[in-house]
C-alpha positions as CSV (number, residue, x, y, z in Angstrom):
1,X,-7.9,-26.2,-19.0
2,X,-9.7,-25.3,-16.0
3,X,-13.7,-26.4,-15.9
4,X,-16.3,-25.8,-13.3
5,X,-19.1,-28.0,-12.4
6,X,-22.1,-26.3,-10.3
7,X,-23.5,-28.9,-7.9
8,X,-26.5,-30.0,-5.8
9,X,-26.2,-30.9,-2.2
10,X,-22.5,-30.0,-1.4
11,X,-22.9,-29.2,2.4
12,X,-19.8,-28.6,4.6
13,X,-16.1,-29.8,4.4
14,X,-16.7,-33.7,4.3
15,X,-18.5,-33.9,1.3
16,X,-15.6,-31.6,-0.2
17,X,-13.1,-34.5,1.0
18,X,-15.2,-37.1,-0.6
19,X,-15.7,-35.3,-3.9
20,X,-11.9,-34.4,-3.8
21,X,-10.7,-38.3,-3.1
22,X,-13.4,-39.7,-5.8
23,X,-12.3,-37.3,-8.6
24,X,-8.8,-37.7,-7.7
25,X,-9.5,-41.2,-8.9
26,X,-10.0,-40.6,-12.5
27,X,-7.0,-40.5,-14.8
28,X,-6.6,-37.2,-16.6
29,X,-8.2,-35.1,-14.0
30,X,-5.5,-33.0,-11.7
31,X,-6.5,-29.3,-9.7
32,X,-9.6,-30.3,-8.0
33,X,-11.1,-27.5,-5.8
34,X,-14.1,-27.5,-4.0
35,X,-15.8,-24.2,-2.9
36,X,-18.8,-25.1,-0.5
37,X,-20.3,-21.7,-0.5
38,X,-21.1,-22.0,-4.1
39,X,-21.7,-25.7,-4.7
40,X,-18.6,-25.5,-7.3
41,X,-16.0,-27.9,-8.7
42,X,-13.3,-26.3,-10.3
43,X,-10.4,-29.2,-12.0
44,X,-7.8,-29.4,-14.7
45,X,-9.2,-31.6,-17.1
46,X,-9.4,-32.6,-20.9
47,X,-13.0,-32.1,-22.4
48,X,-13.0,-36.0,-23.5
49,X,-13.6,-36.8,-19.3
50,X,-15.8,-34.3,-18.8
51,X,-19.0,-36.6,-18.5
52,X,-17.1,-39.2,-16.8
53,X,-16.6,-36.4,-14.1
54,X,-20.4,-35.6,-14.3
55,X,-21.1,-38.8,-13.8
56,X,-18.6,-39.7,-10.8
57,X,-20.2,-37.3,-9.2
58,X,-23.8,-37.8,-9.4
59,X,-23.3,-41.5,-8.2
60,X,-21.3,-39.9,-5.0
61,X,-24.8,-37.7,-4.6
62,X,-23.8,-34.5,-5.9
63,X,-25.3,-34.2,-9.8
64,X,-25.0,-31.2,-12.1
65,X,-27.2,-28.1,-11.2
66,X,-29.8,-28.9,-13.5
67,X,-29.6,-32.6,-13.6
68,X,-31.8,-34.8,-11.8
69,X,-31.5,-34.5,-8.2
70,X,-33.6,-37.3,-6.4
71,X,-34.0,-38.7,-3.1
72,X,-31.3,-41.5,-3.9
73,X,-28.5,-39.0,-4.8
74,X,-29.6,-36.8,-1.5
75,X,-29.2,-40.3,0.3
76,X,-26.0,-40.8,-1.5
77,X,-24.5,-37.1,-0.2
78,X,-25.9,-37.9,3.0
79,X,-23.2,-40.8,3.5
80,X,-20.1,-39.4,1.7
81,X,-20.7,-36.5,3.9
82,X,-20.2,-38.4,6.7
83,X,-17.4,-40.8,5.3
84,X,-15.7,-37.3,4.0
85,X,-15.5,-35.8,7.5
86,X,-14.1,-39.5,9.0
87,X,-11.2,-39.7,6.3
């Protein structure tokens, strides 16, 4: 079934790649997308990993729209951006 996640500081095409390789990681999870203009993450996944995916990517730096979004997580984007756009 395809989900989508809205999410806070997604800002160019590295921290797509960074998202993209860290969900990738998770077993069950197949079809990830990342649109940057809309801060979304689309993915074929069961409903049982759905947290799991929440929380992968808050500790990358990009929580839920409506989750906690603090200086550590903006700090957090800040350098998977910049590992996403070396990979």
């Amino acid at each position: 079934m395809t989900r989508e996640i809205y999410i806070e500081n997604l800002k160019c095409g590295g921290c797509a790649n960074t998202i993209k390789n860290g969900l990738n990681e998770i077993k069950g999870i197949d079809n990830v997308e990342v649109n940057v203009e809309d801060s979304k993450v689309s993915f074929n996944a069961p409903e049982n990993i759905v947290e799991t995916i929440k929380a992968k990517l808050s500790k990358l730096g990009y929580p839920e729209v409506g989750d906690e979004n603090n200086l550590l997580h903006k700090a957090k984007s800040f350098v998977s951006c910049a590992v996403g756009r070396i990979k």
